[in-house]
HTML snippet that shows the backbone in 3Dmol.js (N, CA, C, O; Angstrom):
<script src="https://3Dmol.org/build/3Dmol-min.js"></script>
<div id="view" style="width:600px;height:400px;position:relative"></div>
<script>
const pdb = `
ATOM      1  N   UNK A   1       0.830  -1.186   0.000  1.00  0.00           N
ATOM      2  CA  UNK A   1       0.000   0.000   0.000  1.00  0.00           C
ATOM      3  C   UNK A   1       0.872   1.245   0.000  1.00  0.00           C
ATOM      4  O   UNK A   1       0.533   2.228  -0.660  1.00  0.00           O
ATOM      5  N   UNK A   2       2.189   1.225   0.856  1.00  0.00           N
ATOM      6  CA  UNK A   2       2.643   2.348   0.937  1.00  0.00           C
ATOM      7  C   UNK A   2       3.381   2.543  -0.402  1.00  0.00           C
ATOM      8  O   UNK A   2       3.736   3.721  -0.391  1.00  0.00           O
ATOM      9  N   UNK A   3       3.896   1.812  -1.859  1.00  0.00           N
ATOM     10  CA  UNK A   3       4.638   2.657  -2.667  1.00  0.00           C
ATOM     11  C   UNK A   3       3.638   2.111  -3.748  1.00  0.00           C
ATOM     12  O   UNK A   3       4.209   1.613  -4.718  1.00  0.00           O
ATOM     13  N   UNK A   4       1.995   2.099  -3.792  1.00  0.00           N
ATOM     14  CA  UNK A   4       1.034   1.909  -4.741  1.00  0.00           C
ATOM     15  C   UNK A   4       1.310   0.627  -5.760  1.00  0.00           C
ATOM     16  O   UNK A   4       0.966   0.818  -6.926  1.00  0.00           O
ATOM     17  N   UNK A   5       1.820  -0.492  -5.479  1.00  0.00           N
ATOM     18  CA  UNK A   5       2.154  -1.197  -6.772  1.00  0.00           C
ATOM     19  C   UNK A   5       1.475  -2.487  -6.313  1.00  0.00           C
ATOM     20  O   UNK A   5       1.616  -2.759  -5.121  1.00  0.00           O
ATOM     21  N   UNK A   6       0.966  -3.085  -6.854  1.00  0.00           N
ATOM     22  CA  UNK A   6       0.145  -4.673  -6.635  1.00  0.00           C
ATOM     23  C   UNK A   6       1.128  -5.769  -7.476  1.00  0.00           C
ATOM     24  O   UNK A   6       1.279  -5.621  -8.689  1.00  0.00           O
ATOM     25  N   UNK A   7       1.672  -6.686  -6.873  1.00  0.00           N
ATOM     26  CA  UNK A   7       2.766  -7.534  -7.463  1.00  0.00           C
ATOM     27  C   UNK A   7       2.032  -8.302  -8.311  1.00  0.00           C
ATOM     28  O   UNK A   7       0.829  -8.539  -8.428  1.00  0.00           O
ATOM     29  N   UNK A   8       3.117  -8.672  -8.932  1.00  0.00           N
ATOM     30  CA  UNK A   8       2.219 -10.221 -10.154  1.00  0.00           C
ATOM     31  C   UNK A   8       2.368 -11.422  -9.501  1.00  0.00           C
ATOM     32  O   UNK A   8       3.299 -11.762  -8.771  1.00  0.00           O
ATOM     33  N   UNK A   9       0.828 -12.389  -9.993  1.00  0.00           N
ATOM     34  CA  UNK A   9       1.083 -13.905 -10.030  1.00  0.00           C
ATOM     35  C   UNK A   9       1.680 -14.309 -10.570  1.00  0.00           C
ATOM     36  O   UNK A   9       2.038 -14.151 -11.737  1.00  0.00           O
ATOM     37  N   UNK A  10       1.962 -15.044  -9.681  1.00  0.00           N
ATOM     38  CA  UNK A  10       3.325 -15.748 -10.431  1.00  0.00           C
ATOM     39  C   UNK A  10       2.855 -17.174 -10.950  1.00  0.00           C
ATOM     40  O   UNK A  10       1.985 -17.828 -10.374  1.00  0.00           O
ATOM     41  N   UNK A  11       3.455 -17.547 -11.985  1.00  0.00           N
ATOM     42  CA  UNK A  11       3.499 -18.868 -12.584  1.00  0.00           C
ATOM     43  C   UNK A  11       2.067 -18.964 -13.181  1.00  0.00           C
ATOM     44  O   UNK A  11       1.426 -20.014 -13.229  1.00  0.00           O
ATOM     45  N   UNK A  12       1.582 -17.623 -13.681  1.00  0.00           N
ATOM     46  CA  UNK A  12       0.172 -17.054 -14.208  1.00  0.00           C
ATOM     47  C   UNK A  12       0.375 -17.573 -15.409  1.00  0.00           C
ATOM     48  O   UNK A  12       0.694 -16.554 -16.021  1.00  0.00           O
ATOM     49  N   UNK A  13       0.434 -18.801 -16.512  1.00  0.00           N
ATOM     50  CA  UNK A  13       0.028 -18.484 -17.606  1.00  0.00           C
ATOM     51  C   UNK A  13      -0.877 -18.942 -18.784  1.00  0.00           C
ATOM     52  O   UNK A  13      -0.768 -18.624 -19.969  1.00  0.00           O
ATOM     53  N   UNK A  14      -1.628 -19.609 -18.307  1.00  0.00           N
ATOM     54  CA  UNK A  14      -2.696 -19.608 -18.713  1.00  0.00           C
ATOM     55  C   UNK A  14      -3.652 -19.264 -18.362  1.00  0.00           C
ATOM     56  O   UNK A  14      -3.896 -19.988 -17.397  1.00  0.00           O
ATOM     57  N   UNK A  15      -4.694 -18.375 -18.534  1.00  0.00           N
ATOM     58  CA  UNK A  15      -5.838 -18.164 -17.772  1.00  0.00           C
ATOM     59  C   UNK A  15      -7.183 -18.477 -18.202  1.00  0.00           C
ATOM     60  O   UNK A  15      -7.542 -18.093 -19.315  1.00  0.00           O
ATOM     61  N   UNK A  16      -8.118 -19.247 -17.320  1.00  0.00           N
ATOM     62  CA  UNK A  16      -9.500 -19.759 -17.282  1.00  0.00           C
ATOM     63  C   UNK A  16      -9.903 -18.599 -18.661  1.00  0.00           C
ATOM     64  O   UNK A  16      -9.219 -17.587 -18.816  1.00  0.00           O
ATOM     65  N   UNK A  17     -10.875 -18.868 -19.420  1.00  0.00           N
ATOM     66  CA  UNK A  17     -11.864 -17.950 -19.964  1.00  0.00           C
ATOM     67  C   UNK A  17     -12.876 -17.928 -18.962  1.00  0.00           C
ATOM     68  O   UNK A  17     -13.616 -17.043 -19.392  1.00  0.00           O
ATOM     69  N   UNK A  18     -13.303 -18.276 -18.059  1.00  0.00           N
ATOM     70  CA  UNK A  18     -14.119 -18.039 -17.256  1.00  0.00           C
ATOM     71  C   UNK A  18     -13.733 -16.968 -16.149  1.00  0.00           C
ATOM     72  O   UNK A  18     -14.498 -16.376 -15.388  1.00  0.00           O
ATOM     73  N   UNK A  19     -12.406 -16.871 -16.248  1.00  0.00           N
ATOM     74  CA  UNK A  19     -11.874 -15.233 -15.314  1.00  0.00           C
ATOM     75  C   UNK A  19     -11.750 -14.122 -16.309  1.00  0.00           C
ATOM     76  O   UNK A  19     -11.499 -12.949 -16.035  1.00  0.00           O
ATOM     77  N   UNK A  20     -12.004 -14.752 -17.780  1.00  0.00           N
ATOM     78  CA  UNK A  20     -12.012 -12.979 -18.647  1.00  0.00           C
ATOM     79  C   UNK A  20     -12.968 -12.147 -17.761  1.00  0.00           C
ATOM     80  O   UNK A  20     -13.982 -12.306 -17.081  1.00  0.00           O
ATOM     81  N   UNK A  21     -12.023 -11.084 -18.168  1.00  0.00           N
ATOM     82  CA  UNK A  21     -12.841  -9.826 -17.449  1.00  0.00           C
ATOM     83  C   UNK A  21     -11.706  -9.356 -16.516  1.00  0.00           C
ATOM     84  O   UNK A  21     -11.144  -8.288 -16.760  1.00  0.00           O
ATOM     85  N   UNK A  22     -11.274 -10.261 -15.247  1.00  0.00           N
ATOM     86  CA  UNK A  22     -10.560  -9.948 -14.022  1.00  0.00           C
ATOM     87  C   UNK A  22      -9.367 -10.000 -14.206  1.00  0.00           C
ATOM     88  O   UNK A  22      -8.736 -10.842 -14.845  1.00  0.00           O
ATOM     89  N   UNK A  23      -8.816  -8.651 -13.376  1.00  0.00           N
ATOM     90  CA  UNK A  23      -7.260  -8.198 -13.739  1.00  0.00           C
ATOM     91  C   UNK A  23      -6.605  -9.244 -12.711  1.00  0.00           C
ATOM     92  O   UNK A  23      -6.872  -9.283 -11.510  1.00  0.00           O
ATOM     93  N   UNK A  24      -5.804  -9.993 -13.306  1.00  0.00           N
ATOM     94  CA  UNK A  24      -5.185 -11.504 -12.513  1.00  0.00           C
ATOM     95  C   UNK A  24      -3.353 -10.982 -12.068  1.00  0.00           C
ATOM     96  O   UNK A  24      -2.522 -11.517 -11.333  1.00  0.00           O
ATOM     97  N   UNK A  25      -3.304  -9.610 -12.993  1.00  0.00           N
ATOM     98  CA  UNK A  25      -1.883  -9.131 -12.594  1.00  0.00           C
ATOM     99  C   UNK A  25      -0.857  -9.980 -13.314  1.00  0.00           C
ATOM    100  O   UNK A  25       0.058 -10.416 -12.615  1.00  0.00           O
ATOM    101  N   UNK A  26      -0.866 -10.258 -14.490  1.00  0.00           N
ATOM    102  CA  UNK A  26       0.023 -11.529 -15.102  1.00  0.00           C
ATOM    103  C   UNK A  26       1.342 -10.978 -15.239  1.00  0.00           C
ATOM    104  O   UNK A  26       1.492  -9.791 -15.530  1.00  0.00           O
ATOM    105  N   UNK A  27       2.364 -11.802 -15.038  1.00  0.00           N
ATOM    106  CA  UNK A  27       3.387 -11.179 -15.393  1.00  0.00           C
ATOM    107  C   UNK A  27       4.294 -10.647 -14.688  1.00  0.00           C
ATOM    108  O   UNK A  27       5.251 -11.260 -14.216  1.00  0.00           O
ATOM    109  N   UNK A  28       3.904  -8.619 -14.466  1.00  0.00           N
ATOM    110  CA  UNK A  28       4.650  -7.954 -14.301  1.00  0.00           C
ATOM    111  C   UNK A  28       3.583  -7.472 -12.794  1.00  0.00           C
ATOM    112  O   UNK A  28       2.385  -7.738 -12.701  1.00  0.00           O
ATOM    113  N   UNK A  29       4.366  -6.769 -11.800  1.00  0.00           N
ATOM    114  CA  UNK A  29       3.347  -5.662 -11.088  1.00  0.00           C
ATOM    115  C   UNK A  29       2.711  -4.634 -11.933  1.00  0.00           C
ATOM    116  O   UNK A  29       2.922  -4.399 -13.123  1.00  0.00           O
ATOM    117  N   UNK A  30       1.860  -4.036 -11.078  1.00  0.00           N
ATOM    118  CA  UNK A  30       1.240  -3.055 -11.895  1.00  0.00           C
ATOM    119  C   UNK A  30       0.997  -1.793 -10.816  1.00  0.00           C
ATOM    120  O   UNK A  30       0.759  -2.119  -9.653  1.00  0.00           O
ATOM    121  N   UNK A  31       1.037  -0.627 -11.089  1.00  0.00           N
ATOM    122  CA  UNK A  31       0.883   0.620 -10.332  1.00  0.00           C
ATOM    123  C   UNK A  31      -0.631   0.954 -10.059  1.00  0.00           C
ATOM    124  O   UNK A  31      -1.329   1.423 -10.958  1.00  0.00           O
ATOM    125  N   UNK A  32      -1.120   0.705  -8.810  1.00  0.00           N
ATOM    126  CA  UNK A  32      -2.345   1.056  -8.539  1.00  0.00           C
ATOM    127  C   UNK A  32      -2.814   1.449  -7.014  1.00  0.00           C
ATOM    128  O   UNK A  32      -2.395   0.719  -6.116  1.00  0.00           O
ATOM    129  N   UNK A  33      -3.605   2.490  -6.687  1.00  0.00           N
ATOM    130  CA  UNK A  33      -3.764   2.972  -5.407  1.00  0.00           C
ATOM    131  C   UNK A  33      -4.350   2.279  -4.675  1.00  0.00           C
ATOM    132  O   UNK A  33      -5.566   2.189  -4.844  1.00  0.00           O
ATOM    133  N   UNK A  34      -3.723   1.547  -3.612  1.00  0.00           N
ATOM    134  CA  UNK A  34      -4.655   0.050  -2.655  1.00  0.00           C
ATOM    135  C   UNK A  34      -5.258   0.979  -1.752  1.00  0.00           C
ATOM    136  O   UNK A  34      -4.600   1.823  -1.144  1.00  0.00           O
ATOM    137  N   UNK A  35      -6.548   0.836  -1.646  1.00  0.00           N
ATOM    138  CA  UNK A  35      -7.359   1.515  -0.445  1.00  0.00           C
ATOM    139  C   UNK A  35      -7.266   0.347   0.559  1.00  0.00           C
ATOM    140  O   UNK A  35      -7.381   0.790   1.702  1.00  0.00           O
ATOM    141  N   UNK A  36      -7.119  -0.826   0.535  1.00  0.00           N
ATOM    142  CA  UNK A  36      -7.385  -1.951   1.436  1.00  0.00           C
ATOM    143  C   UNK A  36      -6.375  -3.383   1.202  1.00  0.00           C
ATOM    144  O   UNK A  36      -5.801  -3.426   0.114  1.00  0.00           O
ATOM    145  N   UNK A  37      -6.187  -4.300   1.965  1.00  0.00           N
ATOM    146  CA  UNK A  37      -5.278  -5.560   1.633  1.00  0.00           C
ATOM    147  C   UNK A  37      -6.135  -6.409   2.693  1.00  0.00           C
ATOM    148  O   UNK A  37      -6.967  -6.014   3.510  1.00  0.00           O
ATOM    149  N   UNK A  38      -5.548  -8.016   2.351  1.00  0.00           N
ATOM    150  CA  UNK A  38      -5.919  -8.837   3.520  1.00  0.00           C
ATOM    151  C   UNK A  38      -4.784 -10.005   2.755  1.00  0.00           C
ATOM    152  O   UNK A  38      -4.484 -10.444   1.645  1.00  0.00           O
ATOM    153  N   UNK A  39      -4.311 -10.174   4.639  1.00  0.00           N
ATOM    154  CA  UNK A  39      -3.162 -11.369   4.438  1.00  0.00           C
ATOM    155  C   UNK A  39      -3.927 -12.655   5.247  1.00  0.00           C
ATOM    156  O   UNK A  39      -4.739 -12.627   6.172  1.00  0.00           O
ATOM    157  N   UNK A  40      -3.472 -13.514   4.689  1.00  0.00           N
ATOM    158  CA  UNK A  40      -4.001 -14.823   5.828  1.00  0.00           C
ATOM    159  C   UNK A  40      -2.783 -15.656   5.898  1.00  0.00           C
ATOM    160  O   UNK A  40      -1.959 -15.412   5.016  1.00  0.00           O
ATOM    161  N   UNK A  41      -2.516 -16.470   6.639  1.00  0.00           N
ATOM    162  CA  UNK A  41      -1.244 -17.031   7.288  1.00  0.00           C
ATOM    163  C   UNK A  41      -2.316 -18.129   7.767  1.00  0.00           C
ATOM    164  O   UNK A  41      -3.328 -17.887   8.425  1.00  0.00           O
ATOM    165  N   UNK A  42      -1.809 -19.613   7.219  1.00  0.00           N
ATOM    166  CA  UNK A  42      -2.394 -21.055   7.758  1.00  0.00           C
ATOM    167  C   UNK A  42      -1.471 -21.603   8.092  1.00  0.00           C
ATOM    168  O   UNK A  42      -0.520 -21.322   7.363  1.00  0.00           O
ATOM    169  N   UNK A  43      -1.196 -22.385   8.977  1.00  0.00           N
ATOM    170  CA  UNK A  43      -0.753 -23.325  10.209  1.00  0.00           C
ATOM    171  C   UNK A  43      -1.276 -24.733  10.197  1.00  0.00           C
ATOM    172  O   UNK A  43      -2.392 -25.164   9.908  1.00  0.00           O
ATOM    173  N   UNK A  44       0.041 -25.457  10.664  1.00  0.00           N
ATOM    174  CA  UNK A  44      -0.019 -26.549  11.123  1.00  0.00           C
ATOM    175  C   UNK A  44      -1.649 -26.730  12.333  1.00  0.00           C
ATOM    176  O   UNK A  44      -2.194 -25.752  12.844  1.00  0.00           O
ATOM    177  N   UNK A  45      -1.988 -27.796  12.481  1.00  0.00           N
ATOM    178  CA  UNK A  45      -3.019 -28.188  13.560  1.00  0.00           C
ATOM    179  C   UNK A  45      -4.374 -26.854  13.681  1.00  0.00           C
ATOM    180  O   UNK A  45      -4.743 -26.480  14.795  1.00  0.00           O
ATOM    181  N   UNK A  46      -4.984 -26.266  12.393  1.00  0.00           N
ATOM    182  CA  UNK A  46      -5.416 -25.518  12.384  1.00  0.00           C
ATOM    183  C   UNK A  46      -5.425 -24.345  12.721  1.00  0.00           C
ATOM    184  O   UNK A  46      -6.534 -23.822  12.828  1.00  0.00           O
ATOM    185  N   UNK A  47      -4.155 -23.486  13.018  1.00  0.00           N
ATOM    186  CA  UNK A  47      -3.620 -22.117  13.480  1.00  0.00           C
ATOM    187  C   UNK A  47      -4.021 -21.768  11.997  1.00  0.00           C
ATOM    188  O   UNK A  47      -3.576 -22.383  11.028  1.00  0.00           O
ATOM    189  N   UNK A  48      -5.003 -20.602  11.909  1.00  0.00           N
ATOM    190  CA  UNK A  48      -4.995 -20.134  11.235  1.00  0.00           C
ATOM    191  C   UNK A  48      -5.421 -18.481  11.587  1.00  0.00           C
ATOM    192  O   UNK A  48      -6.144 -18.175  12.535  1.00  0.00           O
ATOM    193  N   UNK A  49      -4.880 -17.601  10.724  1.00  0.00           N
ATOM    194  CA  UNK A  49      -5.444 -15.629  10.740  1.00  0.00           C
ATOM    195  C   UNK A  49      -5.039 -14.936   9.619  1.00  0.00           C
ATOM    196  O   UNK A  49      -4.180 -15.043   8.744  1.00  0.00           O
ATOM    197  N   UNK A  50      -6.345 -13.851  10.069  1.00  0.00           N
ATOM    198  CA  UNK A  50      -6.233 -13.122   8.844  1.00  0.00           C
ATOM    199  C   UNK A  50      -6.161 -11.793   9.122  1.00  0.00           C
ATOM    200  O   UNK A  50      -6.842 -11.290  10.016  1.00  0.00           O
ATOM    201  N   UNK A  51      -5.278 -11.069   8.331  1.00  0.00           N
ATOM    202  CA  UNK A  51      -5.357  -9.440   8.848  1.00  0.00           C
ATOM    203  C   UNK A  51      -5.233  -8.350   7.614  1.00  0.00           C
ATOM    204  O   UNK A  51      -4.507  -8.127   6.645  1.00  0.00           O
ATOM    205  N   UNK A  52      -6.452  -7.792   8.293  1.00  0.00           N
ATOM    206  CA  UNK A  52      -7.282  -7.129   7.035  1.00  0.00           C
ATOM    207  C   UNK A  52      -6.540  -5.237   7.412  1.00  0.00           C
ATOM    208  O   UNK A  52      -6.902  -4.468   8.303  1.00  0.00           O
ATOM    209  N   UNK A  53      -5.958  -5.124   6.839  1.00  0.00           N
ATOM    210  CA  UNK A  53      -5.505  -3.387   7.080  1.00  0.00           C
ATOM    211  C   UNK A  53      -5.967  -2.304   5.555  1.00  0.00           C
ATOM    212  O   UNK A  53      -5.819  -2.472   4.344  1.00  0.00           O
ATOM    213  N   UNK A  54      -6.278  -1.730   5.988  1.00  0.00           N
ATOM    214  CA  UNK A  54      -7.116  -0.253   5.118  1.00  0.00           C
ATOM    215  C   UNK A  54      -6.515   1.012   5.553  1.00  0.00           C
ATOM    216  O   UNK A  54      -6.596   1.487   6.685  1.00  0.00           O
ATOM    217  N   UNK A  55      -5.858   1.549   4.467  1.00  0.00           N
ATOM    218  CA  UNK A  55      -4.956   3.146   4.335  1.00  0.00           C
ATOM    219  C   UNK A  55      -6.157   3.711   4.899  1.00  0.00           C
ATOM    220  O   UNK A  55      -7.375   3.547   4.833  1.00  0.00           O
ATOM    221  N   UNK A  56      -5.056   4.665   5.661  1.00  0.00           N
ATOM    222  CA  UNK A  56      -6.080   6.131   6.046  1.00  0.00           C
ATOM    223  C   UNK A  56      -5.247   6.934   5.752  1.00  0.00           C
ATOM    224  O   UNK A  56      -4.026   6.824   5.645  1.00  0.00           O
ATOM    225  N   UNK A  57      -5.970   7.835   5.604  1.00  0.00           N
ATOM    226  CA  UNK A  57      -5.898   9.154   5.296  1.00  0.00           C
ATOM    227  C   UNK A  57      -5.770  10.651   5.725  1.00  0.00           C
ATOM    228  O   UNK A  57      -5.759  11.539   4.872  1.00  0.00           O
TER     229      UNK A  57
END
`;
const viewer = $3Dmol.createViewer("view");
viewer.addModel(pdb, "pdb");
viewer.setStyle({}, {cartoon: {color: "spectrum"}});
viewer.zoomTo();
viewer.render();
</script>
């Protein structure tokens, strides 16, 4: 969020025709203003979380 860039998937290369339409980020990053993110982190023996952070302003 802080230097605006959304990274690429990786090992993106073929994509569903059923995701035409949705920007999948192929490739390269791309420059765009994140108002919001969410990370999740899964664990052994069901440890699992998620943390959702949103820029302010």
């Amino acid at each position: 969020m802080e230097h605006s860039w959304v990274p690429p998937t990786l090992g993106l290369d073929d994509v569903d025709p059923v995701c035409e339409g949705f920007n999948l980020v192929p490739q390269k990053a791309q420059e765009k203003k994140i108002q919001g993110v969410l990370s999740n982190s899964l664990g052994f023996s069901g440890i699992n979380t998620s943390l959702v952070l949103r820029a302010v302003e």
